[in-house]
C-alpha positions in Angstrom: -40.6 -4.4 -21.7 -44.3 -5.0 -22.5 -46.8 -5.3 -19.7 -47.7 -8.8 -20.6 -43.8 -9.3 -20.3 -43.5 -7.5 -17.0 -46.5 -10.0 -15.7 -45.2 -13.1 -16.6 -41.7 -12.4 -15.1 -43.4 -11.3 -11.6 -45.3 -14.9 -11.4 -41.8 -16.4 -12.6 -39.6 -14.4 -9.5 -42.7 -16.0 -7.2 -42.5 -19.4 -8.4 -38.9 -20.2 -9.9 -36.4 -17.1 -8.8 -33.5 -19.0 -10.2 -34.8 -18.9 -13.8 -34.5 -14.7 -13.1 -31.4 -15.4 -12.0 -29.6 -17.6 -14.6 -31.5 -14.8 -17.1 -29.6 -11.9 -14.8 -26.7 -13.4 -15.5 -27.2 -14.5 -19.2 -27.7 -10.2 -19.2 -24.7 -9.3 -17.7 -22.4 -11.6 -19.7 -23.9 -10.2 -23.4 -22.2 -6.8 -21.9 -18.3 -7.1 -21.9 -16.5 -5.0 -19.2 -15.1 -2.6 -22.1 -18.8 -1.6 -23.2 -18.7 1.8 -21.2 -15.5 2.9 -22.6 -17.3 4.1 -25.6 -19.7 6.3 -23.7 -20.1 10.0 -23.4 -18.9 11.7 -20.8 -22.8 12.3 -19.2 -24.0 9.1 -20.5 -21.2 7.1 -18.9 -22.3 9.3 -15.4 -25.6 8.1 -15.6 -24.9 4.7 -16.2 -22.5 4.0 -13.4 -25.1 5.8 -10.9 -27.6 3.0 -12.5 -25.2 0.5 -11.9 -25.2 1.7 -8.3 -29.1 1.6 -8.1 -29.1 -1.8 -9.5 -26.1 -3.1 -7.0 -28.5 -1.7 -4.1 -31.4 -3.6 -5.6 -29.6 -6.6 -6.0 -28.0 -6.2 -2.3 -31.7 -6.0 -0.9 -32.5 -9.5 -2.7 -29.7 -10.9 -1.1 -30.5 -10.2 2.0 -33.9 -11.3 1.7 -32.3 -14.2 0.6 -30.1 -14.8 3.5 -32.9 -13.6 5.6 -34.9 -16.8 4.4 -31.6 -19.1 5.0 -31.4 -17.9 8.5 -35.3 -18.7 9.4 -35.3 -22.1 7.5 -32.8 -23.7 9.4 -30.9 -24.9 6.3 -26.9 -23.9 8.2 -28.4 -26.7 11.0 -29.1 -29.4 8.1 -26.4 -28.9 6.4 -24.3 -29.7 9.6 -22.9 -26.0 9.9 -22.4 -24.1 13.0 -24.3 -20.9 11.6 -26.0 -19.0 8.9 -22.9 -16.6 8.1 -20.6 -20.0 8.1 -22.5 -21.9 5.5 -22.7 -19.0 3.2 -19.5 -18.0 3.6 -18.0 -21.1 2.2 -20.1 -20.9 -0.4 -18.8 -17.9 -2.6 -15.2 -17.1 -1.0 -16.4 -15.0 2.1 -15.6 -15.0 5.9 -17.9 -16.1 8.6 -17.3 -12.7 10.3 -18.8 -10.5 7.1 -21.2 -13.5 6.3 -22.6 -12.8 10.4 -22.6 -9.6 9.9 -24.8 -10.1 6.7 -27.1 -12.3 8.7 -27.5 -9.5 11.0 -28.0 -6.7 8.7 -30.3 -8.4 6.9 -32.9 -9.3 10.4 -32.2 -5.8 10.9 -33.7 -4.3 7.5 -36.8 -6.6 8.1 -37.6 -4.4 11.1 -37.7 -1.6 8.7 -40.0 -2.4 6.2 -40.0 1.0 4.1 -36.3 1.3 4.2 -36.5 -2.7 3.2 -38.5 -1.7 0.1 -36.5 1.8 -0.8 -33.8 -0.6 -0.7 -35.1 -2.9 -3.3 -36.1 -0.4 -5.5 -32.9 1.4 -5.9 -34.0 4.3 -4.1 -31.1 4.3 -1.2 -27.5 3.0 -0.9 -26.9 0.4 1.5 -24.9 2.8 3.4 -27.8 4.5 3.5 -30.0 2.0 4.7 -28.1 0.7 7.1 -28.0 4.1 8.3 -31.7 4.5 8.7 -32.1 1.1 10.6 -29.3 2.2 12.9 -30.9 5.4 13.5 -34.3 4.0 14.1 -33.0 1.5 16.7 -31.3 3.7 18.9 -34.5 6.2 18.9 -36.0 6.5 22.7 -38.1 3.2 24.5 -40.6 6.1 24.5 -41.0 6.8 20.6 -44.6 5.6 19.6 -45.0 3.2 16.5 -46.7 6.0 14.5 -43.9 8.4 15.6 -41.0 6.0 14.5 -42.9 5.3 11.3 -42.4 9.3 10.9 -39.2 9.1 11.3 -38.5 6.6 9.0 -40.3 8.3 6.5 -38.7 11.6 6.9 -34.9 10.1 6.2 -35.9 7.7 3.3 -37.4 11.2 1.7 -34.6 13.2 3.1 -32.1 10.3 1.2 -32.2 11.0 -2.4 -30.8 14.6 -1.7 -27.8 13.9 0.8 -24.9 12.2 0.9 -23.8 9.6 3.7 -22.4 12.2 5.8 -25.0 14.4 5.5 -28.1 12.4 5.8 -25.9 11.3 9.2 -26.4 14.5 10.2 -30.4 14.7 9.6 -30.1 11.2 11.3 -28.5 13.3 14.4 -31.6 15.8 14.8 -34.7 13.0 13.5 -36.2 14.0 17.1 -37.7 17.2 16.1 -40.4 14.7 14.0 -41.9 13.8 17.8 -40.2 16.1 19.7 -39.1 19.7 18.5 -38.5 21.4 21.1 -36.2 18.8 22.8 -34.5 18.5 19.0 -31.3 20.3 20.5 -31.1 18.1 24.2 -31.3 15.4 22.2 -29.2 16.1 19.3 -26.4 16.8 22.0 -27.2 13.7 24.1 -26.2 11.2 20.8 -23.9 13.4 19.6 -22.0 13.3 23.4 -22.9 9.4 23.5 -21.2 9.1 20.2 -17.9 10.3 21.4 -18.3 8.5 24.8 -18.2 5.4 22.6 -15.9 6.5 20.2 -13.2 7.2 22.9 -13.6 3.6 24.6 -12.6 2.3 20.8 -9.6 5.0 20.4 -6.4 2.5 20.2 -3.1 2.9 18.2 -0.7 0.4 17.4 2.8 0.3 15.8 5.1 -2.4 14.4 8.8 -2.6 13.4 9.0 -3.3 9.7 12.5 -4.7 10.0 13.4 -2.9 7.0 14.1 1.1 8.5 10.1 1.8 9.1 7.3 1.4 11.0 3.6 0.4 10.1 1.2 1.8 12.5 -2.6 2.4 12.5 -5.3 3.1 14.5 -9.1 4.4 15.6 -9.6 8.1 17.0 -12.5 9.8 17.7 -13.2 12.3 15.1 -12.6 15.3 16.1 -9.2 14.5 16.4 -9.4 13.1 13.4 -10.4 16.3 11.8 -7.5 18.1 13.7 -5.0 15.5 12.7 -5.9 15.6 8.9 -6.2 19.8 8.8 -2.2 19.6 10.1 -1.5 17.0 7.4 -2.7 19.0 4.8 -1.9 22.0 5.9 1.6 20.8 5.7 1.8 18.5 2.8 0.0 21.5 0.6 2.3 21.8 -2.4 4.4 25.2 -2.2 4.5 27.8 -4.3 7.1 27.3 -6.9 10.6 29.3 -7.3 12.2 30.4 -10.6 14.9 28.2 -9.3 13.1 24.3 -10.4 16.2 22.5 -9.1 15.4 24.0 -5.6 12.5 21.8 -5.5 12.0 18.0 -5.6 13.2 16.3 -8.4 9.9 14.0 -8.5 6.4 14.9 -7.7 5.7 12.6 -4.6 1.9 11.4 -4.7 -1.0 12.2 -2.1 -0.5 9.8 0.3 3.7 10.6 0.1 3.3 14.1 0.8 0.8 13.0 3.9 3.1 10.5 5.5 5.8 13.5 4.9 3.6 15.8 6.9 2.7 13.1 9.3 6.7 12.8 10.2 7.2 16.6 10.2 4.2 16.8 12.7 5.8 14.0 14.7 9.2 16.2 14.9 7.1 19.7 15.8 6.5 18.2 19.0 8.3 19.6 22.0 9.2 16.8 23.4 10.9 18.8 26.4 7.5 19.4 27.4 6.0 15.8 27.4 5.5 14.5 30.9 8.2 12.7 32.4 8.3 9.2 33.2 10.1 7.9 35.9 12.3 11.2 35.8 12.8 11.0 32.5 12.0 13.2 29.7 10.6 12.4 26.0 13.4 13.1 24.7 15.0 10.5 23.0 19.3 9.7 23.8 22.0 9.6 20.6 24.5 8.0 21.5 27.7 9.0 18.5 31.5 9.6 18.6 32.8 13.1 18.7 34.5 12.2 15.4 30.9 11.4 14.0 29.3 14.7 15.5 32.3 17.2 13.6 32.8 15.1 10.8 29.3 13.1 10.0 31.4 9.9 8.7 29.2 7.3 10.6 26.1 6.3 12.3 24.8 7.1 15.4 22.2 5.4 17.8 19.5 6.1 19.9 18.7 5.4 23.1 15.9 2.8 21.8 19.1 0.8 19.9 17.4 2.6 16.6 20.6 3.5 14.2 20.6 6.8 12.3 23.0 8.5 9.8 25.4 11.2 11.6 23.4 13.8 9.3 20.1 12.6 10.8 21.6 12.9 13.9 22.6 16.2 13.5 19.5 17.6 12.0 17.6 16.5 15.1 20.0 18.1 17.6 19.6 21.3 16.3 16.1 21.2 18.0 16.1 19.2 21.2 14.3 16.3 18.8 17.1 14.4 20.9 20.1 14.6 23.4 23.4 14.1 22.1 25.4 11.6 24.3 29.0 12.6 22.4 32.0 10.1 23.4 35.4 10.3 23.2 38.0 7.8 21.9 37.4 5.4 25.2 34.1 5.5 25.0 33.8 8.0 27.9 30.9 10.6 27.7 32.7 14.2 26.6 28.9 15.5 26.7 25.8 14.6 27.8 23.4 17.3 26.0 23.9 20.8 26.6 20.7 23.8 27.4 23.1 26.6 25.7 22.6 24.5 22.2 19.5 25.8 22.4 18.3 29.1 21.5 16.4 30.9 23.7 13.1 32.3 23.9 14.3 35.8 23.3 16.4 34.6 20.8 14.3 32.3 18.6 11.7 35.4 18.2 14.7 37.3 17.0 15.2 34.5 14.2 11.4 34.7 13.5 11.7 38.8 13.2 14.7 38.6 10.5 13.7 35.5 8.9 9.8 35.5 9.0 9.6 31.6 8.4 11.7 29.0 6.3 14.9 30.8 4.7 15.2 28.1 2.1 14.2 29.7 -1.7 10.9 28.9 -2.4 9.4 28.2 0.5 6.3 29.9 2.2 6.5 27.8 5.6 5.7 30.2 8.3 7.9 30.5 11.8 5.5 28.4 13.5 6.1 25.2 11.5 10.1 26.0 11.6 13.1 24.7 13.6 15.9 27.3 14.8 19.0 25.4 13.5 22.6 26.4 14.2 23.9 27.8 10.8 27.8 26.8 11.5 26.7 24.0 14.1 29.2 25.8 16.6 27.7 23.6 19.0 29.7 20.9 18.1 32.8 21.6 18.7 31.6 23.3 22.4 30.9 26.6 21.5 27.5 28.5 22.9 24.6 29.1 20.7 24.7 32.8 19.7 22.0 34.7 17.3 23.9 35.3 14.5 24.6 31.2 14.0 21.0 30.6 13.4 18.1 30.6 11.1 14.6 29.4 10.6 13.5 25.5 8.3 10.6 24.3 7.8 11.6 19.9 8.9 11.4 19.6 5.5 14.5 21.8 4.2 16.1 21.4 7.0 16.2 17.4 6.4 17.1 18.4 2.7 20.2 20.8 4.0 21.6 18.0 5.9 21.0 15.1 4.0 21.9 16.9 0.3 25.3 19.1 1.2 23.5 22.3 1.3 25.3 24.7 3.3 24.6 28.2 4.9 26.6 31.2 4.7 25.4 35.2 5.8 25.8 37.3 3.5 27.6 40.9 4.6 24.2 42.4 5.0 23.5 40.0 7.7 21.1 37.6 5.6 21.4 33.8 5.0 21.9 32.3 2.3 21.8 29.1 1.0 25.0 27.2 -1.0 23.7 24.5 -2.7 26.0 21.4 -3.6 28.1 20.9 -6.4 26.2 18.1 -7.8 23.1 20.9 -8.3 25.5 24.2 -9.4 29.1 23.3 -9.7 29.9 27.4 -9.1 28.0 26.9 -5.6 26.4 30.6 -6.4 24.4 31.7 -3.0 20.8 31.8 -3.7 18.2 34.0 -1.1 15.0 33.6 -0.3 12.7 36.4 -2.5 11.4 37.6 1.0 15.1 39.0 1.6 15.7 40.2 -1.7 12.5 42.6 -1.6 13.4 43.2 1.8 16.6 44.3 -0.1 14.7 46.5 -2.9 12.5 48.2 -0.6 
């Protein structure tokens, strides 16, 4: 655009900003949506990023905008009981966000370098916001001159981090005015941070009516960091076996194999350990017939009037996940859980000795993420638990063996092996896990 052009269209922002609109808008609509299809690869890059740059530009004009709205006192003429609730009937918003736009934008005007860096494409509004944040919570003590340092120190720190990272600058701006506190403080946000975090930690769960539950939540994150290093930890996909019909038939997506992992962590907790509560454990009750227990033909329920499948059941005896309640013919409790189900400490590091993690083929779960389930489930019918009756699944196998009509068999070396149902190998041929097999070789 020529100078002269540039010229006139400053005097016609000053004294008719609608025209630019309506011309903004007559721009936009001589580019369809399917335009940046035809790009290149680095071309198409570079013209989303400017996309970005111009939606922060635009975003400081509206907030100017609204920032002019608020002081005129246009929501009050107009009969409405706010700023954020005029606008927000005006384009499909909510008075909460349209508030919180009100806000954001009085709080940009206090930073009038970030305000401009805004405007000019220079910084996100993540970014932005950021800055402002930062500079309001710096010390009753910080000078003007010093807080103008610190301003100008993140908006040229900006262009080279990400949110996260310039967060992180943000954490130590102190050592402009005051570097060799620049650790006391740093610490000092950084422990007010979690102080505040922790008083908005919650979690919630609801019944879906329909065999699960919705839940969500806010942690601090720390936790957060803990609890998403399990998840993926766990939900990593496995090495693969020769044997493709060992694994899942379907490749589950991201957030599948993360609510997986979620459940498997969920199950991994000792729940014999939990504090009690009025005398009573964690542990959840099943209530089932002894028919049920030997001859998984119907459901069971728990103690929280939850129904399962007898397999279900099963699978979650195996490892004190609950305590069987088994009842005969009149309804009279046979067996109210049993410790000699379980094996015992000396036992299970037995199982972790021969087996070295998850037995099924395939699998590279270590002993630490496995359950010790009873191999001929001679619990059932009253037996003791005895070392030679159990092996080592990760939750996820050992779901599959109960749910899919894998069985378990040793093989006259002493090692498991695992049968696999008809409907997968109608000869039922034994497969091993490779770590046996080289076991085997060497």
């Amino acid at each position: 655009m020529r100078p002269l052009r540039v010229s006139r269209l400053v005097r016609m922002v000053q004294s008719q900003p609608q025209q630019v609109l309506s011309q903004l808008h007559a721009l936009l609509d001589s580019v369809p949506l399917d335009a940046y299809s035809g790009l290149a690869g680095v071309e198409l890059a570079e013209v989303a990023t400017s996309l970005m740059r111009l939606g922060a530009r635009v975003k400081a004009h509206e907030l100017a905008a609204t920032r002019a709205v608020e002081t005129s006192g246009e929501a009050r003429r107009q009969g409405a009981t706010s700023t954020g609730s005029l606008l927000a009937g005006s384009f499909g918003g909510d008075r909460r966000s349209a508030d919180r736009a009100v806000k954001q934008a009085e709080a940009i005007a206090a930073a009038s370098q970030t305000n401009q860096a805004l405007a000019q494409g220079e910084v996100s509004v993540g970014q932005a916001d950021l800055i402002v944040r930062t500079l309001r919570n710096l010390p009753e003590s910080v000078t003007a001159s010093q807080r103008e340092a610190c301003e100008t120190q993140l908006l040229c720190d900006a262009p080279r981090m990400d949110l996260k990272q310039l967060a992180r600058r943000a954490d130590r701006i102190s050592e402009v005015f005051a570097p060799d506190e620049v650790d006391a403080v740093e610490n000092g946000i950084v422990a007010d941070r979690e102080k505040a975090a922790w008083a908005r930690t919650e979690f919630w769960m609801v019944d879906q009516r329909d065999g699960t539950a919705k839940f969500g939540g806010v942690i601090p994150e720390a936790q957060a960091d803990m609890l998403r290093n399990a998840l993926e930890a766990i939900s990593a996909p496995q090495i693969k076996n020769n044997d493709d019909d060992v694994l899942l038939d379907s490749r589950p997506t991201y957030a599948q194999r993360l609510g997986w992992a979620f459940c498997s962590l969920v199950e991994a907790i000792p729940a014999d350990k939990l504090p009690d509560t009025a005398g009573v454990g964690a542990i959840l009750t099943v209530n089932l017939d002894h028919e049920v227990l030997v001859d998984k033909v119907a459901c069971a329920t728990l103690s929280t009037g939850t129904k399962i499948s007898a397999g279900q059941a099963r699978r979650m005896a195996c490892s004190l996940r609950i305590l069987p309640a088994v009842f005969g013919g009149e309804s009279l409790p046979l067996d109210v859980g049993r410790a000699k189900r379980l094996f015992t400490g000396h036992q299970r590091r037995a199982l972790e000795f021969r087996d070295r993690g998850c037995i099924f083929p395939g699998c590279d779960r270590p002993p630490s993420w496995c359950v010790a389930h009873h191999a001929r489930e001679r619990w059932a019918d009253g037996s003791d638990t005895n070392l030679e009756d159990g092996v080592l699944l990760c939750p996820h196998h050992h779901r599959v063996l109960h749910d899919d009509g894998w069985d378990i068999r040793f093989a006259p070396d002493g090692m498991p092996e695992l049968v696999p149902p008809r409907t997968l190998d109608p000869a039922r041929t034994p497969r091993r896990h490779a770590r046996f097999t080289t076991t085997l070789a060497s």
